[in-house]
GUZA-647507 format. One record per atom (N, C-alpha, C): y, x, z negated; atom name; residue in three letters. Coordinates in steps of 0.001 Angstrom, whole numbers, plus 500000, padded with zeros to 6 digits. Layout:
GUZA-647507
REC   north    east      up  atome  residu
REC       Y       X       Z     CA     ALA
...
end
This chain:
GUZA-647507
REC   north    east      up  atome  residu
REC  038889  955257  590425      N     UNK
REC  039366  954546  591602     CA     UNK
REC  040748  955091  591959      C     UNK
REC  040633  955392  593259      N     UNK
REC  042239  955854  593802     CA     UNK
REC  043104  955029  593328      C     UNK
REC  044344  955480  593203      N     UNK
REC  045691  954679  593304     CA     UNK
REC  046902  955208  593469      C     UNK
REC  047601  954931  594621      N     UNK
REC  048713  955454  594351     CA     UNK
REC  050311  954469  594398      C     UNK
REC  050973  955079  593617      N     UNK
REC  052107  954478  593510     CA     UNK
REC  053287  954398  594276      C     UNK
REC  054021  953534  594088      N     UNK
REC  055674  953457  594959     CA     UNK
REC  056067  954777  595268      C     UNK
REC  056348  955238  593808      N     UNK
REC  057397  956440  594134     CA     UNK
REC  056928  957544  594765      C     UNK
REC  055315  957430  594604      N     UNK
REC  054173  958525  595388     CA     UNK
REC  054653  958501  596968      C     UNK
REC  054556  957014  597020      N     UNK
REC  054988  956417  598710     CA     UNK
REC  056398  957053  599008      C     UNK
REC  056892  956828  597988      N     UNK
REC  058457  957371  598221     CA     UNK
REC  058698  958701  598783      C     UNK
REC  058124  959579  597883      N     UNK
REC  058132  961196  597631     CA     UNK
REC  057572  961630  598729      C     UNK
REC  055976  960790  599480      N     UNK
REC  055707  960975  600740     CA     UNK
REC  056667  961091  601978      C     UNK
REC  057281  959893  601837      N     UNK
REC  057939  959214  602978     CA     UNK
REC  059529  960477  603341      C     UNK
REC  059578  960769  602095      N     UNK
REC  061147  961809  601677     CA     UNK
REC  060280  963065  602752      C     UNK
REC  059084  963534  602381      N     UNK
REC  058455  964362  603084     CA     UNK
REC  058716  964362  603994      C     UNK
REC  058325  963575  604515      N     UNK
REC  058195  963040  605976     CA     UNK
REC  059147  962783  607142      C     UNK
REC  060008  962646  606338      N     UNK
REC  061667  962429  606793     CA     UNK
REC  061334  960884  607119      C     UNK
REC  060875  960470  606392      N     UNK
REC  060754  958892  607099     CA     UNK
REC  061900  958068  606240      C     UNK
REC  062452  957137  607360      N     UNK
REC  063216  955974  605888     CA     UNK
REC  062093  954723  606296      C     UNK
REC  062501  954654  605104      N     UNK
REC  061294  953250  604574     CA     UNK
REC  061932  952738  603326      C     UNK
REC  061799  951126  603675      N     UNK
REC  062728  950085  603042     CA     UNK
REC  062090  949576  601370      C     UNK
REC  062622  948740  600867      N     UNK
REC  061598  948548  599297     CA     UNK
REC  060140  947677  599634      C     UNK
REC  060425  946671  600898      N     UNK
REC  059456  946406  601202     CA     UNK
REC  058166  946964  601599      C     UNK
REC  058676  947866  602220      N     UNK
REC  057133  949048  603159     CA     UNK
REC  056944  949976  602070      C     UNK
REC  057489  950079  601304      N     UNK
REC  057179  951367  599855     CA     UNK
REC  055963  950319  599370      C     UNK
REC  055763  949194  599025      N     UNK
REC  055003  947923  598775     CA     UNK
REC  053900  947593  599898      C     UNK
REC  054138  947473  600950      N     UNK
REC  052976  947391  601626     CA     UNK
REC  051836  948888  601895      C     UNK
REC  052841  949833  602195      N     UNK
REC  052399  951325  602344     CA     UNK
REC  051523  951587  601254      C     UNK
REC  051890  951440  599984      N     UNK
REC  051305  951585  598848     CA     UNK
REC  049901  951027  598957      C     UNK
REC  049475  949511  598825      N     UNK
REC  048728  949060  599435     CA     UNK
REC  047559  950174  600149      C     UNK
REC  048184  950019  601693      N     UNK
REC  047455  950703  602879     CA     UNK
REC  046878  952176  602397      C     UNK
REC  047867  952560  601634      N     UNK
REC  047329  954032  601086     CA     UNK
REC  046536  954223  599971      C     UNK
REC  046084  953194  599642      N     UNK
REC  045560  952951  598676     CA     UNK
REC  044163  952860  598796      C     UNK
REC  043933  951394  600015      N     UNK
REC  042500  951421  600829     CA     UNK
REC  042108  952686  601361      C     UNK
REC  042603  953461  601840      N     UNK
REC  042985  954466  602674     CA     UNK
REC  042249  955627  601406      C     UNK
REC  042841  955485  600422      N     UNK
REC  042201  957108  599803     CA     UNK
REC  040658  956033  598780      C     UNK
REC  040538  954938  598642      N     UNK
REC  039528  954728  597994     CA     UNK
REC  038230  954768  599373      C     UNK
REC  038622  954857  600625      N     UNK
REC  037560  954970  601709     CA     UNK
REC  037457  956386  601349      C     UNK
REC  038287  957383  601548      N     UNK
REC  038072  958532  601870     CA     UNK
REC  037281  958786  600496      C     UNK
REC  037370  958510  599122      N     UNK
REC  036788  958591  598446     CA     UNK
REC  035251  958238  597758      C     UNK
REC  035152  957267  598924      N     UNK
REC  033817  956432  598621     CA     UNK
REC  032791  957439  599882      C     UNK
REC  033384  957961  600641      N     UNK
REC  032133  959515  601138     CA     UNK
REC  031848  959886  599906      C     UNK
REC  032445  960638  598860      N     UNK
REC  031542  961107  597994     CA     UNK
REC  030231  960804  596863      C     UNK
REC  030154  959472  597468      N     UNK
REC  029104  958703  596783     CA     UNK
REC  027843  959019  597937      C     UNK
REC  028095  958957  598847      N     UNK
REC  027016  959136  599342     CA     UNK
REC  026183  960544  599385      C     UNK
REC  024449  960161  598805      N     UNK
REC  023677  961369  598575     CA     UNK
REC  023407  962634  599908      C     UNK
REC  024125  963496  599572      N     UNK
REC  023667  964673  600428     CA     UNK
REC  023422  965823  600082      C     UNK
REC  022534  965627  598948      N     UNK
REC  021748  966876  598652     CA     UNK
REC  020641  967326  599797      C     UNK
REC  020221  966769  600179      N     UNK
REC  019118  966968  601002     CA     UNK
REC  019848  967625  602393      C     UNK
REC  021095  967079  602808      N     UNK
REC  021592  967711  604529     CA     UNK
REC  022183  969064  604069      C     UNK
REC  021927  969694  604545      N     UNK
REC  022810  971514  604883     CA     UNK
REC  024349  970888  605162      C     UNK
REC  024842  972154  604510      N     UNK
REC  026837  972220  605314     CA     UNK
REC  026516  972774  606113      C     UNK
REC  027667  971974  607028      N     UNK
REC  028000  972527  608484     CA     UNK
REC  029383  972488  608955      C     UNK
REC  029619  973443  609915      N     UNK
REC  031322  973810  610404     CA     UNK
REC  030847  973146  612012      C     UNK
REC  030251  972487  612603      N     UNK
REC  030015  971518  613733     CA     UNK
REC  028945  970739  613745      C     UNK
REC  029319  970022  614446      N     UNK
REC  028033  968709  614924     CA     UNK
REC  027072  969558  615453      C     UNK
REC  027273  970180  616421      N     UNK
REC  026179  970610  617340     CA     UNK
REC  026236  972486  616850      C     UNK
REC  025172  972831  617667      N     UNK
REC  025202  974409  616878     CA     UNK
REC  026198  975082  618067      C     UNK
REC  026795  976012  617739      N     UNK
REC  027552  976721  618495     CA     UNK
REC  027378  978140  619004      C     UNK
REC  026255  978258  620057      N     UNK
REC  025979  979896  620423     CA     UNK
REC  026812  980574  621701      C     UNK
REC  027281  981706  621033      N     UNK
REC  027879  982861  622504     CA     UNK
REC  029230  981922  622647      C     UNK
REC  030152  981821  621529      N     UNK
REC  031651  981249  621702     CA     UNK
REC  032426  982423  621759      C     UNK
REC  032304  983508  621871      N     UNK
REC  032832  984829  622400     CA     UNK
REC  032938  985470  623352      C     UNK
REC  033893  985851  623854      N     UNK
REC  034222  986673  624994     CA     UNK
REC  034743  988174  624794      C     UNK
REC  034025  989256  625637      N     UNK
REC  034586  990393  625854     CA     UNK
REC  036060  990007  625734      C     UNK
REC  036836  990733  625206      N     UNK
REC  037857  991086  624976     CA     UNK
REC  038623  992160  626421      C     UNK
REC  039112  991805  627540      N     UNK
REC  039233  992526  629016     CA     UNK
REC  040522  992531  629066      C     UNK
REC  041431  993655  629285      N     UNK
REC  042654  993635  629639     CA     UNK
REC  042797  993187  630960      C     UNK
REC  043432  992046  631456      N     UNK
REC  042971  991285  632633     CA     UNK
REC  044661  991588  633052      C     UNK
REC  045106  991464  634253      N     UNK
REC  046714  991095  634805     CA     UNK
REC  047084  990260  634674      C     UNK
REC  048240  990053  634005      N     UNK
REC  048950  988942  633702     CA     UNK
REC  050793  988919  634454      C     UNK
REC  050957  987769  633986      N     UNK
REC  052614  987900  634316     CA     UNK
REC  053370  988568  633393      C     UNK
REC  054030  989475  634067      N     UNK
REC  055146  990152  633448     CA     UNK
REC  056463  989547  632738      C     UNK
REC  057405  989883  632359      N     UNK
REC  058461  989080  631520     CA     UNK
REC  059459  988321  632579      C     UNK
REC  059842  989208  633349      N     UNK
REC  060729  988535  634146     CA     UNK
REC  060007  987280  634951      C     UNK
REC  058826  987839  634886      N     UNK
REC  057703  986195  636298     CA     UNK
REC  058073  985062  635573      C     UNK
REC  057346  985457  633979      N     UNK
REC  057280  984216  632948     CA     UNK
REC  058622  983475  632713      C     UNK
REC  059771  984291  632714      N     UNK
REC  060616  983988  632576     CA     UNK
REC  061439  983064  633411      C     UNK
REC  061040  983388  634897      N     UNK
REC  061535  982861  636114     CA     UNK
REC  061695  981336  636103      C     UNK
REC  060724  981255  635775      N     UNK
REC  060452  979596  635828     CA     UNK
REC  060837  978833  634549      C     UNK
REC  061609  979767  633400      N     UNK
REC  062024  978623  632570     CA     UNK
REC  063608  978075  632737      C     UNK
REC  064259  976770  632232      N     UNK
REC  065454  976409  632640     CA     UNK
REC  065819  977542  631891      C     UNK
REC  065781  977891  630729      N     UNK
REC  067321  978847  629985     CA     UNK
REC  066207  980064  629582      C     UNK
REC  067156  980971  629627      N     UNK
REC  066507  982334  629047     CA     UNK
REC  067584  983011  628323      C     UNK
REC  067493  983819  627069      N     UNK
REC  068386  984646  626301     CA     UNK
REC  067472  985627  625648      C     UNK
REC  067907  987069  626492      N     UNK
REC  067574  988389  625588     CA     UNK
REC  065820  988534  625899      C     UNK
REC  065402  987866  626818      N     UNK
REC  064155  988326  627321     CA     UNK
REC  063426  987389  626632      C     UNK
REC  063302  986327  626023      N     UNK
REC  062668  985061  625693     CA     UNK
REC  063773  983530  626188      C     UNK
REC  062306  982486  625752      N     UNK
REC  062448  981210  626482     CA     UNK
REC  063516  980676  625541      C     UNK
REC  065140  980244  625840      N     UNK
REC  065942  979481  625313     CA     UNK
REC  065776  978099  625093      C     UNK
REC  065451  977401  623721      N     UNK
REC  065132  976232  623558     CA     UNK
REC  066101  975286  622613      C     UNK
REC  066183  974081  622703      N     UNK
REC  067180  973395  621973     CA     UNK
REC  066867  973419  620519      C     UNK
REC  067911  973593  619472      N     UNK
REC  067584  973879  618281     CA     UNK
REC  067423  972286  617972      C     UNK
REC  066311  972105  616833      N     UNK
REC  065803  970841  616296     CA     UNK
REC  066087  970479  615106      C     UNK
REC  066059  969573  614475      N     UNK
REC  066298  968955  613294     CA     UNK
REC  067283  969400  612427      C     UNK
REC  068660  970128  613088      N     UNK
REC  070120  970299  612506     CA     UNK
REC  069668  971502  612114      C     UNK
REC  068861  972317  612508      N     UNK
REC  068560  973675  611523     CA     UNK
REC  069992  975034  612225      C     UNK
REC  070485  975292  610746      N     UNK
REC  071467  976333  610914     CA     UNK
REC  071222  977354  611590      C     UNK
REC  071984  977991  612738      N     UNK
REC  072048  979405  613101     CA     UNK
REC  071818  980487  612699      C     UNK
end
């Protein structure tokens, strides 16, 4: 039977960048708990008899010729963004990451 613990919740949550209080380390625990004994209770069920499959439905002719078609050039693409530096799209740096 699944189980997982506080500090599991913890070590997740650190992942995650989440803060989470002593209370929700306690309920989370819980939730994650139901949570991996569902995901775990698929493997009870018999499927020797069904084939593996990579879709529901069958998938024929998901390929395309490969065509060098016209596209926009650098400066077009570029035109339309607010900031540009050095021939790419200038974007705001995220989550304090150093220069």
């Amino acid at each position: 039977m699944p189980s997982i613990s506080r500090d599991e919740v913890a070590h997740l949550a650190k992942l995650a960048r989440l803060a989470v209080s002593e209370d929700e380390l306690d309920l989370f625990a819980g939730q994650l708990d139901v949570i991996l004994q569902s995901v775990a209770s698929v493997g009870d069920i018999a499927t020797a008899d069904i084939p593996p499959t990579s879709h529901a439905v069958p998938l024929t002719n998901v390929f395309r010729e490969d065509v060098v078609r016209p596209s926009l050039g650098q400066q077009q693409a570029l035109s339309g963004a607010p900031e540009a530096e050095d021939g790419r799209f200038r974007v705001p740096r995220i989550l304090g990451e150093e220069a």
